[in-house]
C-alpha positions as CSV (number, residue, x, y, z in Angstrom):
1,X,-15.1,-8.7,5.2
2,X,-17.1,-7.8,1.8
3,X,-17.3,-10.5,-0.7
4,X,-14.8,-11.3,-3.5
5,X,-15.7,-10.9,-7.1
6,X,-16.1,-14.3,-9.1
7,X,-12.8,-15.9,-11.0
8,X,-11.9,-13.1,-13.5
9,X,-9.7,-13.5,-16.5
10,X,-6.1,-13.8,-16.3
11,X,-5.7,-10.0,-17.0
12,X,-6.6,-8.8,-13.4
13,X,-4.1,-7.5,-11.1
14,X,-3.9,-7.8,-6.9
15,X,-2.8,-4.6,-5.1
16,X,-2.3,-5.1,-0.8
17,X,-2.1,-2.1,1.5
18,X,-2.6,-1.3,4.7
19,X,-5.1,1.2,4.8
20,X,-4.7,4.6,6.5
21,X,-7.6,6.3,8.8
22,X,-9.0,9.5,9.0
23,X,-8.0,11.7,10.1
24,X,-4.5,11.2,8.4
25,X,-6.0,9.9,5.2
26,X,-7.4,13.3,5.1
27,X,-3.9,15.6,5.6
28,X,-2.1,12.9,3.4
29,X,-4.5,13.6,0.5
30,X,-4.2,16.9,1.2
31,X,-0.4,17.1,0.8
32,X,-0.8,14.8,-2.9
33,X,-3.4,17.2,-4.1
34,X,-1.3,20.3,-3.1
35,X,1.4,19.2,-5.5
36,X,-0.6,18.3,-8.1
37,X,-0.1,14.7,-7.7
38,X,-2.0,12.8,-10.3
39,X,-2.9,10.0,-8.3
40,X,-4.0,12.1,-4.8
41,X,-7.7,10.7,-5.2
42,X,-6.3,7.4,-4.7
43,X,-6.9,6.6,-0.9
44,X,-4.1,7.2,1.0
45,X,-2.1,3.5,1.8
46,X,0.7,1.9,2.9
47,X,1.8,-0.7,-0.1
48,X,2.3,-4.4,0.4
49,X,2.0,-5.9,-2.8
50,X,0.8,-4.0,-6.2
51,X,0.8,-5.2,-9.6
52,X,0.5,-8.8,-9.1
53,X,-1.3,-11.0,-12.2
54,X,-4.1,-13.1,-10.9
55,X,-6.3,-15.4,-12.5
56,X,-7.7,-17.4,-9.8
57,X,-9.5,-14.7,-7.2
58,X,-11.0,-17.1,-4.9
59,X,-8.0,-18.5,-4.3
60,X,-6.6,-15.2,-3.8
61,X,-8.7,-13.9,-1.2
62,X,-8.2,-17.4,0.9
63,X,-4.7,-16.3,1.2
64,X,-4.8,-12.8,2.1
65,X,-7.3,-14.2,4.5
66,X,-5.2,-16.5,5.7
67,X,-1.6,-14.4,6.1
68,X,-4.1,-12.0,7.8
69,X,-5.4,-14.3,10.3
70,X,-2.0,-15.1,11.5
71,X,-0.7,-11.6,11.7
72,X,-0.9,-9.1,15.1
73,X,-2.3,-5.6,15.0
74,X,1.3,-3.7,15.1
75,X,2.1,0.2,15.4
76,X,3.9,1.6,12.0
77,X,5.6,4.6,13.3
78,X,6.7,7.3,10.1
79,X,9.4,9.9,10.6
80,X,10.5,12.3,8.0
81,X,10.8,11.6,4.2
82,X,12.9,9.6,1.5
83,X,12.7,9.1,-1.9
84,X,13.0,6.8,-4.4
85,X,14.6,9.2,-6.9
86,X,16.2,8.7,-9.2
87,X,14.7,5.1,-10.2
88,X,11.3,6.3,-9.8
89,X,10.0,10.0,-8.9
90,X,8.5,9.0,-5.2
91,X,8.7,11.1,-2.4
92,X,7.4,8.7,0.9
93,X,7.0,8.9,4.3
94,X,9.8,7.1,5.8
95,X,8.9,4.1,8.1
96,X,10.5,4.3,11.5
97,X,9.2,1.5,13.3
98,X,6.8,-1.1,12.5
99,X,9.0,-1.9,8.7
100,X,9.7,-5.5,10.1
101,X,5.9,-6.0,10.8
102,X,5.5,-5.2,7.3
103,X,8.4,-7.1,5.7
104,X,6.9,-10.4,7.3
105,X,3.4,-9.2,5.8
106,X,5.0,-8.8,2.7
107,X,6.9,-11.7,2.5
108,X,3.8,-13.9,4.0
109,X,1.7,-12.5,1.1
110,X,3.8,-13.3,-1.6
111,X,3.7,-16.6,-0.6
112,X,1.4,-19.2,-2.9
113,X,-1.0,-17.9,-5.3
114,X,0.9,-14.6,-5.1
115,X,4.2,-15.4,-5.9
116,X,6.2,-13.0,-8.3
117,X,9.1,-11.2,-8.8
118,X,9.6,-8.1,-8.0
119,X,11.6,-5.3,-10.1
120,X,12.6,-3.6,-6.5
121,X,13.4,-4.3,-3.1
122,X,10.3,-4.1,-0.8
123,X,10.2,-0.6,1.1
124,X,7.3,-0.1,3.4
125,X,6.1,3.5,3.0
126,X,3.2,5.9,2.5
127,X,3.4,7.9,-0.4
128,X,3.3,11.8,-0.3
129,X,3.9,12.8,-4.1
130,X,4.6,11.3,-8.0
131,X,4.4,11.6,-11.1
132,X,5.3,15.4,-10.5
133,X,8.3,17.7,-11.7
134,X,11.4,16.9,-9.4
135,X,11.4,20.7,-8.2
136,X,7.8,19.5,-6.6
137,X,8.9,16.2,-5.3
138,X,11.6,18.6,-3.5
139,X,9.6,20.7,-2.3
140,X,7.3,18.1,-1.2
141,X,10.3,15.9,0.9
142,X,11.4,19.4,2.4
143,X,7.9,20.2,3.4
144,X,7.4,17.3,4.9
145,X,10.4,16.2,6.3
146,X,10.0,17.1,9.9
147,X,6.4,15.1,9.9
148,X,6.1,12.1,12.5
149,X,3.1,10.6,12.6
150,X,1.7,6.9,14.2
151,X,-0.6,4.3,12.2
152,X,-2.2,1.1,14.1
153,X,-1.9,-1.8,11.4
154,X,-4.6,-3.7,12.1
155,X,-6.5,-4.5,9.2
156,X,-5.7,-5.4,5.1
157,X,-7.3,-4.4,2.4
158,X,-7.4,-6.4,-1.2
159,X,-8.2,-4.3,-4.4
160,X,-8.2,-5.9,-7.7
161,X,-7.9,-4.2,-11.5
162,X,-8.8,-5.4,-14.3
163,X,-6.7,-3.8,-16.8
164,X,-8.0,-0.1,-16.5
165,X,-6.0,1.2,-13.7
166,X,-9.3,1.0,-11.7
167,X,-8.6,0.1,-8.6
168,X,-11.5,-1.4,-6.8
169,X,-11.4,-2.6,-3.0
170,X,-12.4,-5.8,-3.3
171,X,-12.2,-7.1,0.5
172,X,-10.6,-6.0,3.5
173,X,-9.2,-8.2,6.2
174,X,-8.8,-8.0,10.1
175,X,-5.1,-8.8,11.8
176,X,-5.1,-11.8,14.4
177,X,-8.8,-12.6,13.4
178,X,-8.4,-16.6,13.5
């Protein structure tokens, strides 16, 4: 586990994910850089929390570390693609098996110092393209949709801005590691 910055001001923002390996990392950035995905430099994830408002970091990262410590290594298992057009233009690998690992993740971390409400309804998914025209994000889904694929969920990772849609991985965390 790297070290977690000192207390920041109460600007900063927590964003969760599960990260994804090579050599999937590498086809999934592929496929966001193909479309001319804005955001396909951003490592390749599967979201647990994003957005979140902390002021108190160290208290943060004893509670990642914690839900962490508690949770199993679990297989996510994606099939096909989804969208959350027309609310936002997302196009996703769909989650198979392995979404109720993730709920309970989910729901774990937004326990205590990362308590918030949420605009949406928590889907666990990996994204494959945004922020693009829609004829893209179709093209994209159709592309895609035959894709299945496996991920072994076994670590966290914690990335922090502060304000300047940087985000910087600021610890990662092994499942089951009590």
């Amino acid at each position: 586990m790297s070290e977690a910055s000192p207390q920041l001001g109460g600007l900063d923002r927590v964003g969760i994910v599960v990260p994804i390996p090579e050599p999937q990392a590498a086809q999934l950035t592929a496929v966001r850089r193909a479309s001319g995905d804005p955001y396909a430099e951003v490592p390749p994830h599967l979201t647990l929390l994003t957005g979140i408002p902390v002021s108190d970091w160290n208290a943060v990262v004893e509670h990642v570390a914690a839900v962490a410590s508690r949770a199993e290594p679990f297989t996510v298992r994606f099939s096909g693609t989804d969208t959350f057009r027309p609310l936002t233009p997302v196009v996703f690998a769909r989650v198979e098996a392995g979404g109720r690992e993730c709920s309970e993740l989910y729901a774990a971390l937004q326990d205590g110092p990362l308590s918030a409400p949420s605009a949406f309804p928590f889907v666990p998914h990996v994204t494959l393209a945004q922020g693009v025209p829609n004829d893209v994000l179709d093209a994209v889904q159709l592309a895609n949709a035959g894709q299945e694929w496996t991920l072994r969920a076994d670590q966290i990772s914690l990335y922090g801005d502060l304000g300047d849609e940087n985000w910087t991985l600021r610890a990662t965390f092994p499942l089951g590691a009590s």
